[in-house]
C-alpha positions as CSV (number, residue, x, y, z in Angstrom):
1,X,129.0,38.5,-92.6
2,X,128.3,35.5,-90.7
3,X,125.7,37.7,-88.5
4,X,123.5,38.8,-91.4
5,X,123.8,34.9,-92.9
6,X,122.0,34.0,-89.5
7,X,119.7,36.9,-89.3
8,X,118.4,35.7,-92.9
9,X,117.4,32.3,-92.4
10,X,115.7,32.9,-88.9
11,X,113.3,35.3,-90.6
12,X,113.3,32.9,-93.9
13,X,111.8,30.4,-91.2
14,X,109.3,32.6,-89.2
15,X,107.9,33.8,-92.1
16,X,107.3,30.3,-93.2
17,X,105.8,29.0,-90.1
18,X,103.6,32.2,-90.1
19,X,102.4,30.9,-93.4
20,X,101.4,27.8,-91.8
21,X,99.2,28.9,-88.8
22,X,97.4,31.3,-92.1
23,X,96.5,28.4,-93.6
24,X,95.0,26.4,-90.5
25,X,93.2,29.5,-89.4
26,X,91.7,29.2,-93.1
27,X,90.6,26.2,-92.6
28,X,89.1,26.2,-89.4
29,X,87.3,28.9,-88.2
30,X,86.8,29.3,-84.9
31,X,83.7,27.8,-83.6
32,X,80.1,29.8,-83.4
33,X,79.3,30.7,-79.7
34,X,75.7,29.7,-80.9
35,X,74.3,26.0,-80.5
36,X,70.9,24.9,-82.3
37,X,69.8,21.5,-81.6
38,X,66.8,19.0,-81.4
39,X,66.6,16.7,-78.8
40,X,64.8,13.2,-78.0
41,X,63.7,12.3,-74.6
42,X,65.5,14.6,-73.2
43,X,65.0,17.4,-70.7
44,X,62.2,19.4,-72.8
45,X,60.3,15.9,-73.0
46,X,60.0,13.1,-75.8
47,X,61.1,15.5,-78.3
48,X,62.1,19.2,-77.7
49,X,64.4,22.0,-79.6
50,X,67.0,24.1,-78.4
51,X,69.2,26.8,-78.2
52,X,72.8,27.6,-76.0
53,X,75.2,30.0,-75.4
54,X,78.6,29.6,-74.9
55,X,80.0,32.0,-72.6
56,X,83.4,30.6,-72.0
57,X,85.1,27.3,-73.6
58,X,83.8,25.4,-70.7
59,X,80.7,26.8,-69.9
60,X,77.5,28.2,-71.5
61,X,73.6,28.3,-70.5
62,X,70.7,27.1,-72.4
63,X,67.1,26.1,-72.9
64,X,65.4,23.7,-74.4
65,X,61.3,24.0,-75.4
66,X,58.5,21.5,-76.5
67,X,54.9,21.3,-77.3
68,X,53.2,18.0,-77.7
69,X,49.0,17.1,-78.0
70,X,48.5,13.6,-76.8
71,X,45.1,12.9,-77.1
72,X,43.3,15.8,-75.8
73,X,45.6,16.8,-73.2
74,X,48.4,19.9,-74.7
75,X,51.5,19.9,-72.7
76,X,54.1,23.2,-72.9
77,X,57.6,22.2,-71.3
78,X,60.8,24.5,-70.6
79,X,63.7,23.4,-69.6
80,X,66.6,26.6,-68.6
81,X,70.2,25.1,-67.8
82,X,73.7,25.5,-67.6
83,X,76.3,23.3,-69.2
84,X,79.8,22.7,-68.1
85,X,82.5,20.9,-70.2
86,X,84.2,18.7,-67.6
87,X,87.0,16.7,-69.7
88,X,88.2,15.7,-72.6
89,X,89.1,18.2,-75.7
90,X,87.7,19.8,-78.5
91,X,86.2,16.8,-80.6
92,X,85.0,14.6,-77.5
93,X,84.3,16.1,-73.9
94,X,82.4,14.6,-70.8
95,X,80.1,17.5,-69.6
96,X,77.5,18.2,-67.0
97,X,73.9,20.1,-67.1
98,X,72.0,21.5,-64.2
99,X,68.6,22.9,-64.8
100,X,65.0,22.9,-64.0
101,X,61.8,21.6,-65.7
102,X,58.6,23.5,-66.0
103,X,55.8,21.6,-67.6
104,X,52.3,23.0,-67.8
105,X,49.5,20.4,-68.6
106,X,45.8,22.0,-69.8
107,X,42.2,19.6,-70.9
108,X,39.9,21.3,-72.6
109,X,36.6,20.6,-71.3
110,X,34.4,18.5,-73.8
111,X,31.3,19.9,-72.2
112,X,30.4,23.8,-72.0
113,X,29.4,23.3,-68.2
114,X,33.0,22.3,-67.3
115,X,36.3,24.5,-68.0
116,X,38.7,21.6,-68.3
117,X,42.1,20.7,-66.1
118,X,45.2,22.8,-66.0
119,X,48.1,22.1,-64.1
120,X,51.8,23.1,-63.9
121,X,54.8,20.6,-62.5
122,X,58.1,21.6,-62.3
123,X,61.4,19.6,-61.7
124,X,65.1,20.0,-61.4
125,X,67.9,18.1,-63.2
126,X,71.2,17.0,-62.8
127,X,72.8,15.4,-65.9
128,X,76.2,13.3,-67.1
129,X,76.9,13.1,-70.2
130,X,79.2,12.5,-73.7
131,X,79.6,15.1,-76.4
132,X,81.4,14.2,-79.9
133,X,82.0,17.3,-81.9
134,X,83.2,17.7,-85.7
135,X,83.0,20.9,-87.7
136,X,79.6,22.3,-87.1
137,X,78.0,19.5,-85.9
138,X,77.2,18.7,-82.3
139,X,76.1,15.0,-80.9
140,X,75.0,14.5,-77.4
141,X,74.1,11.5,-75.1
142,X,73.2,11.9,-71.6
143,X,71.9,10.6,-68.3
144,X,70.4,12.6,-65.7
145,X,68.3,12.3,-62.8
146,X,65.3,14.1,-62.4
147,X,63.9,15.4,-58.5
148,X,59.9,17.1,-58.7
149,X,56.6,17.2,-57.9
150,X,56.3,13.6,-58.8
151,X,59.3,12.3,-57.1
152,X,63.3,11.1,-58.3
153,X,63.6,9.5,-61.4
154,X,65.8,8.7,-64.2
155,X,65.9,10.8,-67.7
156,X,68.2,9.7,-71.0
157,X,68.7,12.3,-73.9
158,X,70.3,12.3,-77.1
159,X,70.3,15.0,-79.4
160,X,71.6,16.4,-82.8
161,X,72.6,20.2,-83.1
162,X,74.4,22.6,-85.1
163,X,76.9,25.4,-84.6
164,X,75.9,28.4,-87.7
């Protein structure tokens, strides 16, 4: 008697823990391997949009794109990379980017006689950074240091991005 006494509440208290993780799973869903974002002055430029893939929790690849017209001159940059979460847990996480730049430059001539100026630079990148996540919503800040055509410098970024 005393058996089937014990038998009944240990499944009396699975059960009701089962009912627990149902209703956090509810809740949360598990996160979209798909990141949208916009950027500002980061690795596509002064502005850019973007687009990653997470392949494992710690590691996905990405690219960010930008067009800008400043004055006459058009400028088309690409920026492939590949993030790594290095620490920290699911709301706030250091992680690291490695990538390269490729920016392609193009003056239309303002006389027929002349075709204009076309150029193409590109760059590598190595970048540091913070990530604060809640629910869909993804902010970044980074530093990186950019090596290229024109020689080293420094790069900052922050940018605003969604999980659908």
């Amino acid at each position: 008697m005393t058996r089937i006494g014990l038998c009944c509440l240990l499944l009396a208290t699975s059960a009701h823990a089962d009912d627990r993780v149902e209703k956090h799973a509810a809740q949360d869903p598990p996160a979209s391997r798909h990141l949208i974002y916009v950027e500002l002055l980061g690795k596509a430029g002064a502005y850019g949009v973007g687009y990653e893939y997470t392949l494992m929790p710690w590691l996905a690849f990405g690219a960010a794109a930008s067009y800008a017209v400043l004055g006459d001159q058009h400028i088309t940059t690409g920026a492939p990379y590949v993030h790594a979460s290095l620490l920290g847990h699911a709301r706030n996480r250091m992680f690291g980017e490695l990538g390269a730049i490729v920016a392609h430059s193009h003056i239309p001539s303002p006389v027929p006689d002349w075709t204009g100026m076309t150029s193409t630079g590109t760059a590598g990148f190595a970048s540091l950074g913070y990530e604060h996540t809640r629910k869909r919503v993804v902010l970044r800040a980074s530093g990186s240091i950019v090596a290229g055509d024109g020689g080293v410098g420094p790069m900052v970024g922050l940018s605003i991005g969604a999980r659908p």
